[in-house]
C-alpha positions as CSV (number, residue, x, y, z in Angstrom):
1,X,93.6,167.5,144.0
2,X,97.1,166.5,143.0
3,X,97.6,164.1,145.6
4,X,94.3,162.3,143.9
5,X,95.6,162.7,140.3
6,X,98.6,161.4,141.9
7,X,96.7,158.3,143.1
8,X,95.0,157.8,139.8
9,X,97.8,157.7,138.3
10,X,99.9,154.9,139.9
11,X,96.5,152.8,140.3
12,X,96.2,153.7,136.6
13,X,100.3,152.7,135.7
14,X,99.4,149.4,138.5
15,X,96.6,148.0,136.3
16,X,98.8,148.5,133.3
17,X,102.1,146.6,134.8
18,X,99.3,144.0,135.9
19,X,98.2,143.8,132.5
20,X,101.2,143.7,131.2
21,X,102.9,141.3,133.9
22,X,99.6,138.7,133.1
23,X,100.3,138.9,129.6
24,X,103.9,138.2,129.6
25,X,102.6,134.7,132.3
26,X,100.4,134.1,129.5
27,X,102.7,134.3,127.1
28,X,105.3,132.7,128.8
29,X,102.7,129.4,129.6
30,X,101.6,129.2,125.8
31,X,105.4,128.8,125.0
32,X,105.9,126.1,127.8
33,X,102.7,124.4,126.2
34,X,103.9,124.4,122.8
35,X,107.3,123.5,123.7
36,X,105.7,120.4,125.5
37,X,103.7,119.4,123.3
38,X,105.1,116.8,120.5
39,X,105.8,117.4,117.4
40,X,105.9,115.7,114.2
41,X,109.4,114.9,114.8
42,X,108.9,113.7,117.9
43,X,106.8,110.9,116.7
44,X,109.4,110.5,113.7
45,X,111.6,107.3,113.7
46,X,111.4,103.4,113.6
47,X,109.4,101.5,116.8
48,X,108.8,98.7,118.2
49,X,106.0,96.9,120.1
50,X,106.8,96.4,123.8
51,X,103.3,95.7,125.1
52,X,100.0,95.7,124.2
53,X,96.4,94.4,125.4
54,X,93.0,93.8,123.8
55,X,89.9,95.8,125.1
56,X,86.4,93.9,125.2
57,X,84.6,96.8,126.9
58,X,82.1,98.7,124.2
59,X,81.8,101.3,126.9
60,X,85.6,102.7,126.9
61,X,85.6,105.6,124.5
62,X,88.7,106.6,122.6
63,X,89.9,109.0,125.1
64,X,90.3,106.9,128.1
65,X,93.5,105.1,127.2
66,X,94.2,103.0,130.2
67,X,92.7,99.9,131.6
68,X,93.2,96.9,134.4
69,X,93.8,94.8,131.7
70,X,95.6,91.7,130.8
71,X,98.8,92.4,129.0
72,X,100.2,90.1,125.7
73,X,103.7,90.3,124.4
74,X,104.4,93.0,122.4
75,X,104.0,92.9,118.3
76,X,104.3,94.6,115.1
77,X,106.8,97.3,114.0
78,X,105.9,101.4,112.9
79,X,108.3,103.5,110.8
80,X,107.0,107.2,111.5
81,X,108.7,109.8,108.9
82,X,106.3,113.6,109.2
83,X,103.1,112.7,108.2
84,X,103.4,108.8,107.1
85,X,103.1,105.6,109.0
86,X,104.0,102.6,107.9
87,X,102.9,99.1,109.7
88,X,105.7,96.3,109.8
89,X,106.1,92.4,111.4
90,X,109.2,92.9,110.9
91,X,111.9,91.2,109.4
92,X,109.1,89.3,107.7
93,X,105.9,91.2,106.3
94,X,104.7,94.6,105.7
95,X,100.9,95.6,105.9
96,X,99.8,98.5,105.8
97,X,100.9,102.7,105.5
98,X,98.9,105.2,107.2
99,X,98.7,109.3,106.3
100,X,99.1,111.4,109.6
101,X,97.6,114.8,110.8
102,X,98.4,116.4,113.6
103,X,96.3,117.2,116.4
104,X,95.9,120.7,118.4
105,X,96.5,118.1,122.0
106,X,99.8,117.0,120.2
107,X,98.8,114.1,119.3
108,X,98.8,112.3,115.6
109,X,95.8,110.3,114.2
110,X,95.2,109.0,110.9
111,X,91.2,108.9,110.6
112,X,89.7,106.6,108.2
113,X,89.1,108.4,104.9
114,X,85.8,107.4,104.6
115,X,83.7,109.2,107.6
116,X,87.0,110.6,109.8
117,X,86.8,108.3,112.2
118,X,89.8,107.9,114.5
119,X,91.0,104.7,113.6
120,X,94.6,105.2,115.1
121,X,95.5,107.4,117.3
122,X,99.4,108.2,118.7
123,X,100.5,109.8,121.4
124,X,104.1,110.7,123.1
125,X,104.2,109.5,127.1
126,X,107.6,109.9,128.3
127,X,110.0,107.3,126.1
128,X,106.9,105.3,124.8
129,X,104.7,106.1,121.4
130,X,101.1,104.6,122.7
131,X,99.3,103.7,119.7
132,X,95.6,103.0,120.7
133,X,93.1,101.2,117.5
134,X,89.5,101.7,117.5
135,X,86.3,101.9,115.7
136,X,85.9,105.7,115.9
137,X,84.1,105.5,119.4
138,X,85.9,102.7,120.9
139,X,89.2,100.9,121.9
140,X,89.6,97.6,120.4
141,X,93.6,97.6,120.9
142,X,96.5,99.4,123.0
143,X,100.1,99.1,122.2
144,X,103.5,100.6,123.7
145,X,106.3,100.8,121.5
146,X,110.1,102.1,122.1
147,X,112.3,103.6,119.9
148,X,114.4,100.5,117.5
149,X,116.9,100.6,114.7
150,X,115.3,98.6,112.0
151,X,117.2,97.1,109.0
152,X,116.8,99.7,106.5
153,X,117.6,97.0,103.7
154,X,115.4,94.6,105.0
155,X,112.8,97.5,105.2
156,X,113.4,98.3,101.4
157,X,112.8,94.9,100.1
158,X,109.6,94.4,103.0
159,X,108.5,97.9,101.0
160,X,109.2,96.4,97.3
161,X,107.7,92.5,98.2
162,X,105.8,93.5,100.8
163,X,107.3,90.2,102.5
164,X,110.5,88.0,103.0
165,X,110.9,85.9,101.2
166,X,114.1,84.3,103.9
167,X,111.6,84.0,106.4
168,X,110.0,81.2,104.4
169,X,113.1,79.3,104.5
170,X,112.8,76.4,107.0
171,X,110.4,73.6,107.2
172,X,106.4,74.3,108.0
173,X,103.6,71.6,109.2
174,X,100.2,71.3,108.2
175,X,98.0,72.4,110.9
176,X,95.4,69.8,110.7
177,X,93.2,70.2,114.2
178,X,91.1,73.1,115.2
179,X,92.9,74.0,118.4
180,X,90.5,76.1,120.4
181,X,88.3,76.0,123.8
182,X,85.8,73.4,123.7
183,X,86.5,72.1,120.3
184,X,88.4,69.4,121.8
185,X,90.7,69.1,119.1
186,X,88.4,68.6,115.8
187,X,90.3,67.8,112.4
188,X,90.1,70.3,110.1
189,X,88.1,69.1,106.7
190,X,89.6,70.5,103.6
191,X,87.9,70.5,99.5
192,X,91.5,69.4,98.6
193,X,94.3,67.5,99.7
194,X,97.1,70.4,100.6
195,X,100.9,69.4,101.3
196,X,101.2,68.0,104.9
197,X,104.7,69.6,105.2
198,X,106.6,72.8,103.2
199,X,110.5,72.3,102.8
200,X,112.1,75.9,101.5
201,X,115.5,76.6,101.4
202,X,117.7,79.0,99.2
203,X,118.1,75.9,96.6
204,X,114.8,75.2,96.1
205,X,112.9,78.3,96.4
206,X,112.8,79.4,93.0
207,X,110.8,76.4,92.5
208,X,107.8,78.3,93.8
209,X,108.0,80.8,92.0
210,X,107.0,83.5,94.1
211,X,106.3,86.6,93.4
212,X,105.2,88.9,95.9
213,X,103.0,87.7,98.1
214,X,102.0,84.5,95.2
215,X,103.5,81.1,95.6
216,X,102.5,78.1,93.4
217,X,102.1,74.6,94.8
218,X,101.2,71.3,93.5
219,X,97.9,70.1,93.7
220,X,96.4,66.7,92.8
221,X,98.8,67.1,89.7
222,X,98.2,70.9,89.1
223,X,100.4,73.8,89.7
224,X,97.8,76.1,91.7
225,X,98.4,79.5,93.3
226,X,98.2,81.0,96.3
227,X,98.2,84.0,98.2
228,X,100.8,83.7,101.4
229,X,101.8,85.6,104.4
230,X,102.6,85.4,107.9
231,X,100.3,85.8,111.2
232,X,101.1,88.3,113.7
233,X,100.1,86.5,116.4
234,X,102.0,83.1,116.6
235,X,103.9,83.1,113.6
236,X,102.4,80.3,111.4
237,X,102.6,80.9,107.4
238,X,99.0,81.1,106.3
239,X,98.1,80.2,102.6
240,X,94.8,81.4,100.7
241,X,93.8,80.3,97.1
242,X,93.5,82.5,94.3
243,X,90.8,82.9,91.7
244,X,90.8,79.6,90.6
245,X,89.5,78.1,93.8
246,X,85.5,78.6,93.2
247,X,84.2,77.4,96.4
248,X,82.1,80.4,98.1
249,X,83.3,79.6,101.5
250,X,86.9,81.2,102.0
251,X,89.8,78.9,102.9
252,X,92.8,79.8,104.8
253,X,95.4,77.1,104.9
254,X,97.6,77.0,108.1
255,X,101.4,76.0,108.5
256,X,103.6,76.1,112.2
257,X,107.1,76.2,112.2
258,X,108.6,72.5,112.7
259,X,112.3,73.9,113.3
C-alpha cells in the first residue's frame, strides 16, 4: 500500500513538474513572440521608397502581399512618429498625414474613418517597412521603403506650405501633346491660351505671388489663379484653375522640366 501511495505520488508531483515545465515553454514562447513582434517604435523614423509595383489583379486580397510583378522605381517619402504618418515627395511636396493603430500581428494600419477599411497597411520585414494600399479587400499598390535622414527644415516648411517653393525654380514647358498608347501624339485643346513656358528664379518669384499651394499667372490680360503642385510620377509641375474657371469639365495644365 505504501509502495502505491508512493507511486501516486511521484506520478502526481510528475504531472505537476509537467504542468509546470509546459507553462514556463508557454510562457517563455509568448515572450519570444512579443519580443518579435514590432512595435510602435519600430515603425518610428523617416523612410524612403526603394521599390514599389502596381497590382491589376481584383482577386489578390489584402493579406497576400507578394506578387510576380513588374517593379517601378521607388517614390514618395513617410515620416512615422507613434501613431502618425505623414506622406512626403520629398524635398518638394507634402500630401497627406495618416492616424496609426496598432495591430495584434504587429502590424500598423490606418483604416479609412469612414467604414474601417484598411486602406494602408505597414509591416516590419527585416530592414524594410512594406507599405501595401488597397481598397479594403484589395491591393492596388506595394512599396518598400528603407530607413533615410530627411531634412528636418525642409520637412518644417513642406509641413507649413505644404510645398517648395525652390523646387519651382528653373524653367518648365508646356506639355502640348497627349503622349499615350495609341493616341499617336494628339495636341492637347485648351478653353484658354496658357503660357507656353514658366521662367522662376529667386528674383522673380515673388512676382507670382504664391501662397501655399496658389500661384497667379497672366491670362489674356488677367491675373488668374491657380492651384499648383508636383506629380509623383515623372516630376512635371501640374497647374489647376481656381473658382473662377466655370467650365464643368476639370482642367489640369501640364509643365516638364526643360533644364
Amino acid at each position: 500500500m505504501k509502495q502505491f501511495n508512493c507511486i501516486l505520488g511521484s506520478l502526481f508531483t510528475l504531472l505537476i513538474l509537467q504542468s509546470c515545465a509546459q507553462t514556463k515553454i508557454t510562457e517563455d514562447l509568448t515572450e519570444k513572440e512579443s519580443i518579435a513582434k514590432p512595435t510602435q517604435l519600430g515603425f518610428s523614423g523617416h523612410w524612403s521608397c526603394v521599390k514599389r509595383y502596381i497590382d491589376y489583379n481584383p482577386e489578390k486580397t489584402m493579406l497576400a502581399m507578394d506578387a510576380d510583378q513588374e517593379w517601378l522605381d521607388g517614390k514618395g517619402n513617410l515620416i512615422i512618429e507613434n501613431d502618425s504618418m505623414w506622406y512626403f515627395d520629398y524635398p518638394r511636396e507634402f500630401h497627406a498625414a495618416y492616424a496609426l493603430q496598432m495591430e495584434s500581428d504587429g502590424t500598423m494600419t490606418a483604416p479609412e474613418a469612414i467604414n474601417n477599411k484598411t486602406l494602408n497597411k505597414l509591416e516590419i520585414r527585416g530592414d524594410s517597412l512594406v507599405r501595401t494600399i488597397g481598397n479594403g479587400e484589395h491591393i492596388i499598390l506595394t512599396e518598400y521603403y528603407l530607413r533615410d535622414t530627411l531634412n528636418q527644415e525642409i520637412i518644417q516648411q513642406l509641413l507649413t506650405d505644404s510645398v517648395n517653393t525652390d523646387e519651382l525654380i528653373r524653367t518648365w514647358k508646356l506639355v502640348t501633346i497627349i503622349d499615350e498608347p495609341g493616341t499617336e501624339n494628339l495636341p492637347l485643346k485648351f478653353p484658354f491660351p496658357p503660357p507656353d513656358s514658366l521662367v522662376f528664379n529667386k528674383e522673380n518669384l515673388s512676382l507670382f505671388n504664391i501662397d501655399g499651394r496658389i500661384m497667379n499667372l497672366d491670362i489674356e490680360g488677367k491675373s488668374r489663379t491657380f492651384r499648383f503642385g508636383f506629380s509623383l510620377e515623372d516630376g512635371c509641375l501640374y497647374l489647376e484653375p481656381t473658382s473662377w474657371y466655370k467650365n464643368e469639365e476639370p482642367l489640369i495644365i501640364n509643365y516638364y522640366q526643360s533644364n
